[in-house]
N, C-alpha and C positions, 0 to 999 in steps of 0.2 A: 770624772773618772767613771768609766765603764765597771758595773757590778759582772758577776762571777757567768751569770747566765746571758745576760747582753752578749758578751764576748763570745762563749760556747755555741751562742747561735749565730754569729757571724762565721766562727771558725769550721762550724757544720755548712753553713748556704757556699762556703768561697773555697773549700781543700780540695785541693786537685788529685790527694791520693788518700788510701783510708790514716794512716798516721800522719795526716801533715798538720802540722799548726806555725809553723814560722816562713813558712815561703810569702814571698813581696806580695802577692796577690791578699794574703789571708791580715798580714802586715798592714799595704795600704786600707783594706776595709776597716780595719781595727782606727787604725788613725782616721779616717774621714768621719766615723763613729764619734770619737772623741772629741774631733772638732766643728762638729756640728753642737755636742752637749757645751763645749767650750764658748762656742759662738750665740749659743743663746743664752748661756750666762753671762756675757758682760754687754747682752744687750741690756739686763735689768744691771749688772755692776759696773756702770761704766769703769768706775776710780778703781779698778782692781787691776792695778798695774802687772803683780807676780803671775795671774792669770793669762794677762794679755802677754807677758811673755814668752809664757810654756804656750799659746796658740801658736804664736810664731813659730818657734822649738818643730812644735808636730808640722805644720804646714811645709816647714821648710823640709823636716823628713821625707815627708809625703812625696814633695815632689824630686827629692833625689830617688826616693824608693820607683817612682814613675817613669822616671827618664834612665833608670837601670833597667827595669822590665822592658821598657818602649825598644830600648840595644838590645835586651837579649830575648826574647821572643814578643815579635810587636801581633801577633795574633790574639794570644793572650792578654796582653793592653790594649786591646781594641776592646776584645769582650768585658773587662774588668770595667774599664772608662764608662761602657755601655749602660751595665749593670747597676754603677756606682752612680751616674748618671752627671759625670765628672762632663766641665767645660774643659775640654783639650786643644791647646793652640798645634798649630800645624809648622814645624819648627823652621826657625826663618832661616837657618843655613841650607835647608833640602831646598827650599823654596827658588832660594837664591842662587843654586847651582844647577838646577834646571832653568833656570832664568839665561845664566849665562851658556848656558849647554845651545838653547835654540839660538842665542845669539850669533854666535860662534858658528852654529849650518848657514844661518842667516850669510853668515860674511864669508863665508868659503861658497856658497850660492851663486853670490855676486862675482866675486873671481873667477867662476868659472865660467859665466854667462861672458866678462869680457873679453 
């Protein structure tokens, strides 16, 4: 668990405005915080099952709090990700719909060449 000043100074480096403390950016800093302290506790506890739960808990937060920001301004998720220095997968349905998008000029291409 993050003490009182840990927290105050994340919530100063990450607010986007002078009263902000709960928007997703200030949010996910706060959880990657946690689970970083999280994660080097049960590097020494392994057996600390209730522990490894509550990481899950945050993680899984985490990345719903991400993929809500990534939807609603992905500018701000880029610099967050940046800063945070988060591993970000590139999401496989964009992937896959530009995949089929060239495919698709690909084959009207061809139709029209015969």
């Amino acid at each position: 668990m993050l003490d009182k000043k840990k927290k105050q100074a994340i919530i100063k480096k990450f607010k986007t405005h002078a009263n902000d403390t709960g928007s997703p950016e200030i949010q996910i800093a706060i959880l990657t915080a946690e689970i970083k302290e999280l994660t080097e506790h049960l590097k020494d506890h392994k057996k600390d099952y209730s522990s490894r739960r509550g990481l899950i808990r945050k993680v899984s937060l985490r990345r719903k709090l991400l993929r809500y920001l990534e939807r609603e301004n992905e500018k701000s998720f880029e610099t967050l990700a940046k800063k945070l220095k988060l591993k970000i997968k590139k999401r496989v349905y964009e992937e896959l719909s530009e995949v089929a998008k060239v495919i698709k000029e690909k084959e009207l291409e061809k139709k029209g060449k015969k």
